[in-house]
PAZAPA-4460 file (N, C-alpha, C; in steps of 0.05 Angstrom, whole numbers, plus 32768, in hexadecimal, padded with zeros to 4 digits):
% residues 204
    n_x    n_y    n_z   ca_x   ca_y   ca_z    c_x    c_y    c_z   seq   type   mol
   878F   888B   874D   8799   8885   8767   878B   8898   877C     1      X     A
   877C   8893   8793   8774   889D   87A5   8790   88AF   87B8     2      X     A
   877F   88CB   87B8   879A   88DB   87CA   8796   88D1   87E2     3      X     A
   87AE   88D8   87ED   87AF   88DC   880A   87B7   88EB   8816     4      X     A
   87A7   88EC   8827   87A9   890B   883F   87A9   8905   885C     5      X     A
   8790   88FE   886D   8796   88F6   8883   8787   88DE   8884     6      X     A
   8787   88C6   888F   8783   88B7   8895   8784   88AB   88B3     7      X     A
   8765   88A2   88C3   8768   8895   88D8   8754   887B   88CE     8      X     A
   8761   8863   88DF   8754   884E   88DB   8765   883D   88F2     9      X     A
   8757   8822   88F2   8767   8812   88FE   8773   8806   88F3    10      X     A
   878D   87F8   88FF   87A7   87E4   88F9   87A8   87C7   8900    11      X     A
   87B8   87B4   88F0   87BD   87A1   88FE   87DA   879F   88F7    12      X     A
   87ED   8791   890B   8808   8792   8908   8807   8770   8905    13      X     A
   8825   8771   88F6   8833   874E   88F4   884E   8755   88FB    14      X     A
   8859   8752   891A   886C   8753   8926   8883   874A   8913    15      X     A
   8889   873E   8905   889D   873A   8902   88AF   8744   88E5    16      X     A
   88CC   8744   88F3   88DD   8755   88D8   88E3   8745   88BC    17      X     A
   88F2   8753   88AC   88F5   874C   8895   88DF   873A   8885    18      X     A
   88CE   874C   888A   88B2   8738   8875   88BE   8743   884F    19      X     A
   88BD   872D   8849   88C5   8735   8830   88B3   8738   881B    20      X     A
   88B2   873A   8803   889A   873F   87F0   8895   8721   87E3    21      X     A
   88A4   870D   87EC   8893   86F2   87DD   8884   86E6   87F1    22      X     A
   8887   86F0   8812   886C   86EB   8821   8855   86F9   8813    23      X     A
   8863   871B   881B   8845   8728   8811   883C   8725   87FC    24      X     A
   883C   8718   87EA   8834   870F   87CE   884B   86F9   87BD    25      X     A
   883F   86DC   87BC   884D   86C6   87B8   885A   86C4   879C    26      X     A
   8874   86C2   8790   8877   86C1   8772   8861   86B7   8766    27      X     A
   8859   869E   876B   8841   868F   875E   8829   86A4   8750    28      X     A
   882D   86C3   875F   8813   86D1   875A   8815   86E7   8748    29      X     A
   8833   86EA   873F   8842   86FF   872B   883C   86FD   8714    30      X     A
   8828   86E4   8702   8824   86E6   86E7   880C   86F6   86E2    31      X     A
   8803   8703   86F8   87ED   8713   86F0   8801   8732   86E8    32      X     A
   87E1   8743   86D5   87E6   875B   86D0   87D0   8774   86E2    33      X     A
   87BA   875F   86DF   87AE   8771   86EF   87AB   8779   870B    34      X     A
   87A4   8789   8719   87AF   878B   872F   878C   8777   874C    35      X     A
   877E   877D   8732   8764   8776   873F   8763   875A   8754    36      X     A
   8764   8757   8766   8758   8742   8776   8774   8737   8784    37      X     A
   878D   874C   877E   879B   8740   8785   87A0   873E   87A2    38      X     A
   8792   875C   87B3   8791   874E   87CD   878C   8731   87E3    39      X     A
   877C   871D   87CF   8776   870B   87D7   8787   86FB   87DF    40      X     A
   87AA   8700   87CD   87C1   86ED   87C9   87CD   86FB   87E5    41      X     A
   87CA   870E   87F6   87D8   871E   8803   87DB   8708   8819    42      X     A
   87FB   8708   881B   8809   86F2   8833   87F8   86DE   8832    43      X     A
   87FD   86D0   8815   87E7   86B5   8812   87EE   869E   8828    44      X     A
   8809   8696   882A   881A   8683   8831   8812   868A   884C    45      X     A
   880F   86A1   8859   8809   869B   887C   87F4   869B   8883    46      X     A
   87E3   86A6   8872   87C4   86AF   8872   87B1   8693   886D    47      X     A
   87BE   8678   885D   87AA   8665   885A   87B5   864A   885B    48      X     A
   87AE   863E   885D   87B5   8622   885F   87B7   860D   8844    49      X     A
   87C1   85FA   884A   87C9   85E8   8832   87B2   85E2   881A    50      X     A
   8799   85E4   8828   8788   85E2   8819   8777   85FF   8811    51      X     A
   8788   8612   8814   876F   862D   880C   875E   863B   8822    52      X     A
   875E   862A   8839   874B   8635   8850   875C   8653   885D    53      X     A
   874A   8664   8864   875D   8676   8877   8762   8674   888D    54      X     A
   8777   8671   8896   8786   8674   88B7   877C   867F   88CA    55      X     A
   8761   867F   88DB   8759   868F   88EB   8766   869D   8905    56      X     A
   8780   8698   8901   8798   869F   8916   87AE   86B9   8901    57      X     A
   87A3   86AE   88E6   87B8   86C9   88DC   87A8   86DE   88DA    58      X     A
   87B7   86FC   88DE   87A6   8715   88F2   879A   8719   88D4    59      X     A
   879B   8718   88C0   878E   8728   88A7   8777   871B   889F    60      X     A
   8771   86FB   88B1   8759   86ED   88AB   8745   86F6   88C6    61      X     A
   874B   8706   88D7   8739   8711   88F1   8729   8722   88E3    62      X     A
   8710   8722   88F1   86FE   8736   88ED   8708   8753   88E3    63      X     A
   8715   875A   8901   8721   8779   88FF   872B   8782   88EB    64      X     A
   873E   8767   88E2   874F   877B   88C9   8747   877E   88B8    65      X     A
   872D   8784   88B3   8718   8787   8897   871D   87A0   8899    66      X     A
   8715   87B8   88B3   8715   87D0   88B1   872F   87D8   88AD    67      X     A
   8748   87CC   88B3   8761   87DB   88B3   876E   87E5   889C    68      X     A
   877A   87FC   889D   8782   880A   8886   8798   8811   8888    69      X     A
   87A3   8805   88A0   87C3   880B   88A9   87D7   87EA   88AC    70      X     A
   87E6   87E2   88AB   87F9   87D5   88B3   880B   87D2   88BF    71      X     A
   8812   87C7   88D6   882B   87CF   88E3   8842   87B9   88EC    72      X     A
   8852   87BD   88E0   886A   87A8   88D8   8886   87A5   88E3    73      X     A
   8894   8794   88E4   88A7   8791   88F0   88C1   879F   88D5    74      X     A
   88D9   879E   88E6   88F2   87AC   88D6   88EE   87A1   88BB    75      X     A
   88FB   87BB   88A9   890D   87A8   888A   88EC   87A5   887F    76      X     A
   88DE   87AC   887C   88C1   879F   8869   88CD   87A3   884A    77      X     A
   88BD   8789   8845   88C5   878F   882D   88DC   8787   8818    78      X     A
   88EC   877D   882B   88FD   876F   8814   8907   8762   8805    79      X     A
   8916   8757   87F6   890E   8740   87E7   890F   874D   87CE    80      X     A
   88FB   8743   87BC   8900   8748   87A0   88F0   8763   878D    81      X     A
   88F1   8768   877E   88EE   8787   877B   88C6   8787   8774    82      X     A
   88C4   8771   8777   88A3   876D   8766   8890   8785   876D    83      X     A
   888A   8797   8759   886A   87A4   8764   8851   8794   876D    84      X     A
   884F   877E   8766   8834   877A   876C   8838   8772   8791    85      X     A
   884C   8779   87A0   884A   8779   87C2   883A   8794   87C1    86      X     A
   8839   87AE   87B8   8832   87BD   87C6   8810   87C2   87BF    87      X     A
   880A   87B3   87A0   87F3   87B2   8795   87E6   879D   87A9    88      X     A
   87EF   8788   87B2   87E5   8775   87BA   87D5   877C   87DC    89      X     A
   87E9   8794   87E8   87E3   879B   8807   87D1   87B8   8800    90      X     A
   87D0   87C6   87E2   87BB   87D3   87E1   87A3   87D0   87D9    91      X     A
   8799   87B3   87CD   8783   87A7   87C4   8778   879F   87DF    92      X     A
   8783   8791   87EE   8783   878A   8809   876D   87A2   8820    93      X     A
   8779   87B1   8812   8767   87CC   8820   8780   87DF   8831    94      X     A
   879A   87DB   882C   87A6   87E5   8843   87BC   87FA   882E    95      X     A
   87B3   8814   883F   87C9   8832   8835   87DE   883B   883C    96      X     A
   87EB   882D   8850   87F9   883C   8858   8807   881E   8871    97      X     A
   8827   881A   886B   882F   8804   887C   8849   8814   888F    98      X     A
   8844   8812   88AE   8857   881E   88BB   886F   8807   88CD    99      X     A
   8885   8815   88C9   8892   87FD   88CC   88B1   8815   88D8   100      X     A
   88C6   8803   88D9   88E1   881B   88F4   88F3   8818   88CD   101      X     A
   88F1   8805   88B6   8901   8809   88A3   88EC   87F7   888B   102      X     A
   88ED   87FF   886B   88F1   87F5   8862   8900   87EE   883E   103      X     A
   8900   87DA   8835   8910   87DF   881D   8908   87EA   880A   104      X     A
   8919   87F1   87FF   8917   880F   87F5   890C   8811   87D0   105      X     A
   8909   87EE   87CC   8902   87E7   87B2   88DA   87E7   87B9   106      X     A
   88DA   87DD   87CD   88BC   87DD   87D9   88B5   87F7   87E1   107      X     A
   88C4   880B   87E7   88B9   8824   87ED   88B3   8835   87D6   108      X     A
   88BD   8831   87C6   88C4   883E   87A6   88A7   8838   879A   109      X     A
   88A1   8818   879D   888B   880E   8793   8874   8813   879F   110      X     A
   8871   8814   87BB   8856   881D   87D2   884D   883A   87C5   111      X     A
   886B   8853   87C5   885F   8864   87C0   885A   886E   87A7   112      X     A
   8859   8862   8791   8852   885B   8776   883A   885A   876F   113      X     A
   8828   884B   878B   8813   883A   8785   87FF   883F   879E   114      X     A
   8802   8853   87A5   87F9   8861   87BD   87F7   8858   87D6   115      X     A
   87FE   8841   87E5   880B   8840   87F9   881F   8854   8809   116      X     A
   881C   8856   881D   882C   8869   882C   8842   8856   8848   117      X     A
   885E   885A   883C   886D   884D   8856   8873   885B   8868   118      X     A
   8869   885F   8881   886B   8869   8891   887E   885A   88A7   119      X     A
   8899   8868   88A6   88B3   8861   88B6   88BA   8869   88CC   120      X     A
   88AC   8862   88E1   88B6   886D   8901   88C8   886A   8912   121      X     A
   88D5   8872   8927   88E6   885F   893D   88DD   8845   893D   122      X     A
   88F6   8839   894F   88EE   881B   895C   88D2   881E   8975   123      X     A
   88D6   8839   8985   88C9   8838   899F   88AA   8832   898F   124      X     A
   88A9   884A   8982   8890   8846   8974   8884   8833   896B   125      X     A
   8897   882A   895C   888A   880B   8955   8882   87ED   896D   126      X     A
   8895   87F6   897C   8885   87DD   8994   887B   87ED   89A3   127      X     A
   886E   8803   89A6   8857   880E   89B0   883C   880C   899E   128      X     A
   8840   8803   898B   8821   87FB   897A   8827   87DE   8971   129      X     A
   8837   87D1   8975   8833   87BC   897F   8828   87BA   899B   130      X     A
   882E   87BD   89AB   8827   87BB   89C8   8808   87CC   89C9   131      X     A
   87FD   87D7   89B7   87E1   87E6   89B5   87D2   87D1   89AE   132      X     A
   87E0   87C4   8996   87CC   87AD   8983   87C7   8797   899A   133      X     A
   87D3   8794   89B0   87CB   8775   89BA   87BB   8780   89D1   134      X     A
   87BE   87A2   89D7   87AF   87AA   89EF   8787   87AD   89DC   135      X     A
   8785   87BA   89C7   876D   87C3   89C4   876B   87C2   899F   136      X     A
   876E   87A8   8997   8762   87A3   896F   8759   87B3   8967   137      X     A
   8745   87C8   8970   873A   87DF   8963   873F   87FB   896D   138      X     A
   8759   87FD   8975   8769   8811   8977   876A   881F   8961   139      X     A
   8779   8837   8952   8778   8845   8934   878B   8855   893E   140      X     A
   8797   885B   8922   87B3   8869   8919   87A4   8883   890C   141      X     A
   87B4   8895   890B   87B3   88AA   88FF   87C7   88B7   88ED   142      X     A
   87C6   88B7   88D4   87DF   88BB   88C4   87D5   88D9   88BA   143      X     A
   87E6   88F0   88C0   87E1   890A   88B2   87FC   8905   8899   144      X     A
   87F4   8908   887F   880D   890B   886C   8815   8924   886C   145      X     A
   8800   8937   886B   881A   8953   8861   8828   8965   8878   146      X     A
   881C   8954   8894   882A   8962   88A7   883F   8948   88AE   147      X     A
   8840   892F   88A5   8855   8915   88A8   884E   890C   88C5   148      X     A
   8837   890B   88CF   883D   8903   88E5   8829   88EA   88EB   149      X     A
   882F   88D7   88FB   882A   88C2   8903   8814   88C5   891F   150      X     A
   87F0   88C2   8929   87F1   88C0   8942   87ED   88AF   8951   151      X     A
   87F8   88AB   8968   87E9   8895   896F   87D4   889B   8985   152      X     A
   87C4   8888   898F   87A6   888D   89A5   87B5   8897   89B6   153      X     A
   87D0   8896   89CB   87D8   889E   89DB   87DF   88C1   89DB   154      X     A
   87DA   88CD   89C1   87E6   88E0   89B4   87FD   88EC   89B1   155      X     A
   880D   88D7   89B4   8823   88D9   89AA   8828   88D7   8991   156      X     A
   8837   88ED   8979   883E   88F4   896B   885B   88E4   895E   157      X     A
   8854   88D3   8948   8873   88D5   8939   8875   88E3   891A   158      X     A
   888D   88E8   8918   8893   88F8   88F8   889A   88E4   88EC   159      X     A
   8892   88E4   88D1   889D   88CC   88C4   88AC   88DD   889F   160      X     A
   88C5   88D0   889A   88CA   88D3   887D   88C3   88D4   8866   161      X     A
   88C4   88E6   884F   88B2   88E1   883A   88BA   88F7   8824   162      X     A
   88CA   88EC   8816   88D2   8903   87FB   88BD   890A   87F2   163      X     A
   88C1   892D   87E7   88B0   8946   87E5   889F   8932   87CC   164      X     A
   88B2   8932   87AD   88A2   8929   8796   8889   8906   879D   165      X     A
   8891   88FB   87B3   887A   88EC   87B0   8866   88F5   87C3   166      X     A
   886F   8904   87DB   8854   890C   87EE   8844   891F   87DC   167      X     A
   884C   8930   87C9   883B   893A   87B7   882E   8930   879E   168      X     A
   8836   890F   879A   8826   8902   8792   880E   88F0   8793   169      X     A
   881E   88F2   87B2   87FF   88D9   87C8   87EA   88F1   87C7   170      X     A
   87F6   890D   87D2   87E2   891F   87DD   87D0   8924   87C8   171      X     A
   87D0   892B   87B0   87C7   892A   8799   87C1   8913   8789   172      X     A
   87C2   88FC   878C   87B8   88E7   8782   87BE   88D7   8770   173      X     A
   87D3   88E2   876C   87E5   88DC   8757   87F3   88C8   874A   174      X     A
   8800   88BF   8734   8821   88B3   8733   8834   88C4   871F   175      X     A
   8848   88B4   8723   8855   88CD   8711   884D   88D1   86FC   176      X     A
   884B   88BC   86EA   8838   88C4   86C7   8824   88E0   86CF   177      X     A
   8813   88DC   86E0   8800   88ED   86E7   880E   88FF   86EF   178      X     A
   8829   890B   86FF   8831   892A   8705   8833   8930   86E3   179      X     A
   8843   891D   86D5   884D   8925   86BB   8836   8936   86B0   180      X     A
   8815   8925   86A8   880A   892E   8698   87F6   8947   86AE   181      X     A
   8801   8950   86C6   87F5   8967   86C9   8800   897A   86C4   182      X     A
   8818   8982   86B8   882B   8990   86B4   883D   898B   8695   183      X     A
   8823   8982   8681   8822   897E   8665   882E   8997   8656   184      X     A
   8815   89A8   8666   8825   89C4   864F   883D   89D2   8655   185      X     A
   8842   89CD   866D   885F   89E3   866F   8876   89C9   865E   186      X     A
   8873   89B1   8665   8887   89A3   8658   887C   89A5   8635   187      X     A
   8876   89AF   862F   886F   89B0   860C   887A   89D1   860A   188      X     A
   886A   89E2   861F   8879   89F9   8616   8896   89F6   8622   189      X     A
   88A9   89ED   8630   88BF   89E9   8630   88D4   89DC   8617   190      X     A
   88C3   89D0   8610   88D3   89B7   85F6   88CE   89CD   85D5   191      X     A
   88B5   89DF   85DD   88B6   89F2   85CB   88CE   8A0A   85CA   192      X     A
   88D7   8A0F   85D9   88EC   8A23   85D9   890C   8A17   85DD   193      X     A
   8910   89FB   85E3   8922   89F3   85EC   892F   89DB   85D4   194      X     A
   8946   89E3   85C2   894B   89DC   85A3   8948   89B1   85B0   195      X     A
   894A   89A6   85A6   894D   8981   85A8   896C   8983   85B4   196      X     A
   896E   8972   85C9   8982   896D   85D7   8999   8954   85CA   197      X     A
   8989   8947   85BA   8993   892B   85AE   898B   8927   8594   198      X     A
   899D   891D   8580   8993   8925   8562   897F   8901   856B   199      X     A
   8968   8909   855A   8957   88F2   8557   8958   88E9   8536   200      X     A
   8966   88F3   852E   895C   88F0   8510   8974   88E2   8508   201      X     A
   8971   88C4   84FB   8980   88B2   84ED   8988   88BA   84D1   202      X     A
   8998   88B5   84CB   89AC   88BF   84B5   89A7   88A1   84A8   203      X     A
   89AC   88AB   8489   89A3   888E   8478   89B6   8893   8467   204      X     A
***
């Protein structure tokens, strides 16, 4: 997993709330395992038409949003059903980090699992980069993680939320398997001095 630290790039927002995870990735697309190509499926249903063509009106088929590495979303992202492949699907896509005023908390679990970063601001904030996106498309965000803060071109500053054990897993590159196995030997020399907590041994 690629760390993260700071990041500027540009954004594109989709105004509206409660996008759930069978927009951002359709059941139809859940029998996969691998994660490869699955950005392509990303918000298949608004992104293309009956026959496969892309929408040149939906913002993720514009030029611009090739560079963007940010997302910016309306309330509640994310809800719906517990599937990982939403957050695999918006990071194949090319995009690290989705900012939004809330979202659910089964999709946040999963984003930051998988190195995505949800970045949760006020309301003001959020219709001030809305209201950026329709003034100037190649506008850019600035996400600092270990100082939490959000900037925008105007330089105005937001803080955003983020429990300690995963910001020190984005920042380091991590998932949890990976904190586990960097901290192999103290948990072996721990299990060495510390008698079995639970008899494992079956009686015959």
């Amino acid at each position: 997993m690629e760390a993260f630290t700071t990041l500027t790039s540009p954004f594109v927002t989709i105004p509206a709330n409660d996008i759930d995870t069978d927009q951002i990735i359709p059941a139809r697309f859940l029998k996969i395992t691998d994660k490869a190509g699955l950005g392509d499926n990303l918000f298949f249903d608004w992104r293309y038409d009956e026959n496969g063509n892309p929408k040149p009106d939906f913002i993720l088929n514009q030029p611009h949003a090739k560079k963007a590495r940010i997302l910016v979303a309306g309330n509640n992202f994310g809800c719906g059903s517990s599937r990982e492949h939403a957050p695999w699907a918006l990071v194949g896509f090319g995009f690290r980090a989705i900012v939004s005023t809330s979202f659910a908390d089964i999709f946040r679990n999963n984003a930051l699992k998988n190195g995505l970063l949800p970045v949760q601001v006020d309301s003001e904030t959020l219709e001030e980069l809305f209201a950026l996106a329709q003034e100037d498309e190649n506008a850019t965000l600035t996400i600092d993680l270990p100082e939490q803060i959000l900037l925008l071109p105007s330089g105005r500053k937001a803080s955003f939320p983020i429990d300690r054990f995963s910001k020190t897993c984005l920042l380091q590159g991590i998932d949890q398997l990976g904190y586990l196995q960097k901290h192999v030997l103290e948990i072996e020399a721990y299990e060495k001095t510390h008698p079995p907590r639970v008899n494992t041994l079956l009686e015959i």
